[in-house]
Phi, psi and omega in degrees: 000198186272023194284321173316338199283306196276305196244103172328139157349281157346307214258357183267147203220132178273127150274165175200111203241117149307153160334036216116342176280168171228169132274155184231177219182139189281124158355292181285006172316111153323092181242166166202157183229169184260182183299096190319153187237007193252172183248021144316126159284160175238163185227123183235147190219144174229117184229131161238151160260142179243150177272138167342304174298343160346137137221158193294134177295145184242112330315163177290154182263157201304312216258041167224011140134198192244337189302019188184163178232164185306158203027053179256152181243181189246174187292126165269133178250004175177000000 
C-alpha cells in the first residue's frame, strides 16, 4: 500500500487491540487497520492540542474547507 512510501518495513510495528482495548498514538503516527470483519461497529476518536494563540490563516488555503474564517480563533476548553 501507500504506507511504503512514508515508512520503511524496518520501521513498521504490529498493534494488536483485544476486544474493549485501545491505543493512543502521536497524531503523525502512519497508521491504518483492515476491514472489520464483525458485524460490531468500531470507533475512532482524534483529538488534537491546538495552542490557544492559534488563528484560521489569512488567507485560507484553497482546500480547507468552509469551517473557520480568517483570523478566527479557536475555542479554549480549560
Amino acid at each position: 500500500g501507500d504506507v511504503e512510501r512514508y515508512c520503511s518495513r524496518e520501521k513498521e510495528a504490529l498493534l494488536e487491540c483485544e476486544p474493549g482495548e485501545s491505543w493512543l498514538v502521536h497524531n503523525w503516527t502512519i497508521h491504518c487497520s483492515g476491514t472489520n470483519p464483525t458485524e460490531g461497529s468500531r470507533r475512532g476518536l482524534s483529538v488534537n492540542y491546538i495552542d490557544s494563540r492559534t488563528r484560521v490563516l489569512d488567507p485560507k488555503p484553497p482546500r480547507a474547507g468552509d469551517l473557520g474564517k480568517p483570523g478566527q480563533t479557536f475555542e479554549v476548553l480549560f
